[in-house]
C-alpha positions, 0 to 999 in steps of 0.5 A, a space after each residue: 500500500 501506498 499512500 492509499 486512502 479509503 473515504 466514504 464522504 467526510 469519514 477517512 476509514 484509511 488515511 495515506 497509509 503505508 504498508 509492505 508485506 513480504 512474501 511468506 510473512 504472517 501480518 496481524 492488523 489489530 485495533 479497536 472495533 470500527 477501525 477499518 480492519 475488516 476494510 484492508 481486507 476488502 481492498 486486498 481481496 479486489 472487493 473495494 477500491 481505494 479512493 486514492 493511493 496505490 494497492 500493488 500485489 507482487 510489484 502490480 497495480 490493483 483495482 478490481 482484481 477479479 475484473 481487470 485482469 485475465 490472470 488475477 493474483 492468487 488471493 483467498 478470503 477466508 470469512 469470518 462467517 464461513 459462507 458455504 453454500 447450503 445446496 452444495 455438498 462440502 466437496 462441491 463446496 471446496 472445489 467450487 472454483 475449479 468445477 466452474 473455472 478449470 479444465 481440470 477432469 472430475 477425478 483430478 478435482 476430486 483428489 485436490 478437494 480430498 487432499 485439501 479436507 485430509 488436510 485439516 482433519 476432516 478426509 471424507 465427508 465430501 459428500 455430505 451437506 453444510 446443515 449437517 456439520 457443526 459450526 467448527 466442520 464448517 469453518 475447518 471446510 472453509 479452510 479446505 476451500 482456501 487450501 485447494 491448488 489451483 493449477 491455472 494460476 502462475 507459478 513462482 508468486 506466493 498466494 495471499 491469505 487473507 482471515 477475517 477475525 477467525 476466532 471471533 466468538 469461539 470458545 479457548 479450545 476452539 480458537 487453538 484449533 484455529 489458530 494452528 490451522 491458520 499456520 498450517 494452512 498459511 505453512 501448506 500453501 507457502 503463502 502470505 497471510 493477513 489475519 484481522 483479530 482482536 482476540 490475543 491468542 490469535 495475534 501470539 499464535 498466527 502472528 510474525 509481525 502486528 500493525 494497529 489502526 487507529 482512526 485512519 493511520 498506522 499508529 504502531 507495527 513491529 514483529 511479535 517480540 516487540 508488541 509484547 514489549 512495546 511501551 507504544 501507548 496504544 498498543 499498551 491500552 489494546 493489551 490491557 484493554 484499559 479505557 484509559 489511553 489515547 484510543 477513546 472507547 466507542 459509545 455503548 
């Protein structure tokens, strides 16, 4: 990002902010609630444009990514919600892109969506619905669908993973099993990821390097020792929690 800004009318959610991430790294973008986070994503997933500044993927110029161009960037949104389709069995669900889009005959989809479920615990339930798996199958299925390969895509640029607060609501087991699939999955792919949380364990366990917005700017990033330790004062209320600090809380 370069001096890129995201504005609805008077309201700057982004405000020229910088930011590189190198390939294979694992970002968390923390901050309070309504900060814009859940926005970097949009503008990294192509799902919105930035009102001015620059957005490069692999040295390119972004827009739109899945408009503009003949041969995207490889980019993978895992939501927060894990948004499968219900009429769609899991294994339909996982190979979606590739049933539509690729060339790729029925029994080679089969063995990529077999593989990808294999990898996150939950090899042979391809063919049963969405409805019929618990909230924590689901989420893990849509991890499948950010681990399948998908051969139309360039080689040589590493692809970028993008989680939307994955833990947000989950019990402490559950966030565990998350976070380390978060890794694994990132590990798997030999991709970048950007993981947007608040929860602490998920910024200690999925995180190489932390950024924290606040009211449009970067007001602190560093690697994981250095967030432990910083006495940069609004990472020191984000870690406390305290409603003391220069981030003032939202009305309740």
């Amino acid at each position: 990002m370069r001096d890129l800004t995201l504005q609805f009318g008077e309201h700057r959610v982004l405000n020229k902010v910088n930011l590189t991430l190198q390939p294979g790294e694992r970002l968390v973008v923390v901050g309070p609630s309504g900060a814009g986070k859940s926005s970097i994503l949009r503008l990294l997933a192509g799902l919105q444009l930035p009102t001015s500044g620059e957005l490069l993927l692999h040295g390119l110029p972004q827009t739109y990514l899945r408009l503009d161009q003949q041969r995207p960037p490889d980019v993978r949104l895992v939501f927060q919600n894990p948004a499968l389709l219900g009429s769609l069995t899991v294994g339909e669900n996982v190979g979606f892109l590739l049933y539509r889009f690729s060339r790729l005959k029925e029994p080679d989809i089969r063995e990529r969506v077999h593989q990808a479920l294999e990898a996150v615990g939950l090899g042979g339930i391809e063919n049963q619905l969405p409805g019929e798996l618990s909230g924590g199958m689901q989420k893990r299925v849509s991890f499948a669908r950010a681990l399948i390969q998908d051969p139309s895509q360039p080689g040589g640029k590493v692809p970028l993973l993008l989680f939307d607060e994955p833990t947000a609501g989950l019990d402490p087991v559950a966030c565990t099993r998350i976070e380390d699939l978060i890794v694994r999955t990132t590990t798997l792919t030999e991709a970048s990821s950007v993981v947007v949380s608040h929860v602490h364990s998920t910024i200690e366990r999925t995180g190489e390097r932390v950024v924290l917005l606040y009211e449009g700017q970067f007001r602190w990033q560093g690697d994981l020792e250095a967030y432990r330790h910083t006495d940069n004062p609004y990472v020191v209320q984000f870690r406390s929690g305290s409603l003391k600090g220069p981030m003032q809380p939202a009305e309740v």
